[in-house]
N, C-alpha and C positions, 0 to 999 in steps of 0.2 A: 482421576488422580494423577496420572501418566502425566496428562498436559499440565496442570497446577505445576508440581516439580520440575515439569522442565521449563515452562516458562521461569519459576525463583530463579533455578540454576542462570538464567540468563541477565537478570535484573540489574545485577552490579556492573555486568559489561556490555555485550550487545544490545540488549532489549534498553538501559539506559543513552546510548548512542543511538539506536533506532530513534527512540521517540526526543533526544534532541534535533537531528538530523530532518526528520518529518517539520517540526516545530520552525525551521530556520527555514527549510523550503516554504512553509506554509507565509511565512511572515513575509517572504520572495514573494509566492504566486498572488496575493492579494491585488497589491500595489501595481504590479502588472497587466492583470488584469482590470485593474481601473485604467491603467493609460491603454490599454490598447482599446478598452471598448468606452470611457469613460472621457478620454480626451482624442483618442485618434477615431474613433467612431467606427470601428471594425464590429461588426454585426455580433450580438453576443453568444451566437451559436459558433462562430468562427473563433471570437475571443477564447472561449471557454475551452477550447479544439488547442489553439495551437498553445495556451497558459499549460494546460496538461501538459503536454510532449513536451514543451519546453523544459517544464521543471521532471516531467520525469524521467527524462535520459542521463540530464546532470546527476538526479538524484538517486540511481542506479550504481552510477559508479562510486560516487560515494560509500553507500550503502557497501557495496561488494569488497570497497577497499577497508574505509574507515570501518565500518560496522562489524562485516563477517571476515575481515581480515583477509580476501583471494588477493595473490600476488597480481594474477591477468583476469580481467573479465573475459567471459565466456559468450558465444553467442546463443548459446542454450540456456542459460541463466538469465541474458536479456530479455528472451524473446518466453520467458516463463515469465519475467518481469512484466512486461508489456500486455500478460494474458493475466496476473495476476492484477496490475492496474485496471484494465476493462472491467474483471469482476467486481471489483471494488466500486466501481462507477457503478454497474448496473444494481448493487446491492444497496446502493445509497439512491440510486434513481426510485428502486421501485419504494423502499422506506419511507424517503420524502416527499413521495405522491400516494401512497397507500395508507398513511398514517391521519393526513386531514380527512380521508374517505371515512373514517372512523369517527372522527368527530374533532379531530387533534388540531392547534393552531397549525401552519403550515410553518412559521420558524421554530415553532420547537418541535416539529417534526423533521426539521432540515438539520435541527441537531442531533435529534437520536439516531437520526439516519446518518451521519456523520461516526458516531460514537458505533454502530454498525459495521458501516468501510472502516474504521479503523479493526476493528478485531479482525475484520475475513485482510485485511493487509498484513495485520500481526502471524494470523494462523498461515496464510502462503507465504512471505516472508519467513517466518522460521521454521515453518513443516513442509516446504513443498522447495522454494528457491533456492534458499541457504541451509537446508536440513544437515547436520550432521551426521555422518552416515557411521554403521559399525562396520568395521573389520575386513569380515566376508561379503559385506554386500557390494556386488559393482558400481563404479561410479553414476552411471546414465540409469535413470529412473526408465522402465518400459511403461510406462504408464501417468498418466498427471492428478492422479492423487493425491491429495493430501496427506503426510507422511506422521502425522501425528495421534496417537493411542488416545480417545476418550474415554477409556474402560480404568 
């Protein structure tokens, strides 16, 4: 119940800038990665490599500014960013190859798996990168948990 309310809590401000934000890079990474692998012929293991980083550095800062409102990015922030993307990859890698195993087409297993990385983005994006902290707890997390109550 914890995560439901604080997810609403966010819906009118950040959580609706998030998933514009996600939406405008996505409509970005596409197109790019057609010309890089589509017209420059750049291997699509390489394509797909550097379409990532490219759009997620930009997209970072946005995020930290536009979204969760930080005056400076942090390199700790980043670099949870960066571990927060990898997860997201492999949560959508193993989906979208796990799910034809079952019996499933493999593009609408590229979408559930998609619809997947998007929650584990949502849940460390707002529980783990950009979590709002109380009070008394110190800034620097000892741990990379995820900061969010399922109970």
């Amino acid at each position: 119940m914890a995560l439901l309310s604080t997810l609403l809590a966010h819906v009118t401000g950040p959580l609706l800038r998030w998933v514009i934000v996600g939406g405008i890079f996505e409509v970005i990474a596409t197109p790019l990665l057609y010309v890089l692998h589509g017209v420059w012929l750049v291997p699509l293991l390489v394509a797909t490599l550097l379409v990532a980083e490219l759009t997620a550095l930009p997209r970072f800062f946005v995020n930290d500014r536009f979204v969760f409102g930080q005056r400076r990015p942090s390199w700790q922030r980043l670099w949870r960013y960066h571990v927060a993307c990898a997860g997201g990859f492999g949560v959508w890698y193993t989906v979208a190859n796990l799910l034809p195993l079952l019996g499933l087409h493999y593009v609408i297993a590229s979408l559930c798996a998609t619809a997947f990385s998007v929650g584990f983005a949502l849940a460390s994006n707002f529980g783990w990168i950009w979590r709002r902290r109380s009070r008394g707890e110190p800034h620097l997390l000892t741990a990379p948990e995820l900061a969010i109550s399922l109970s």
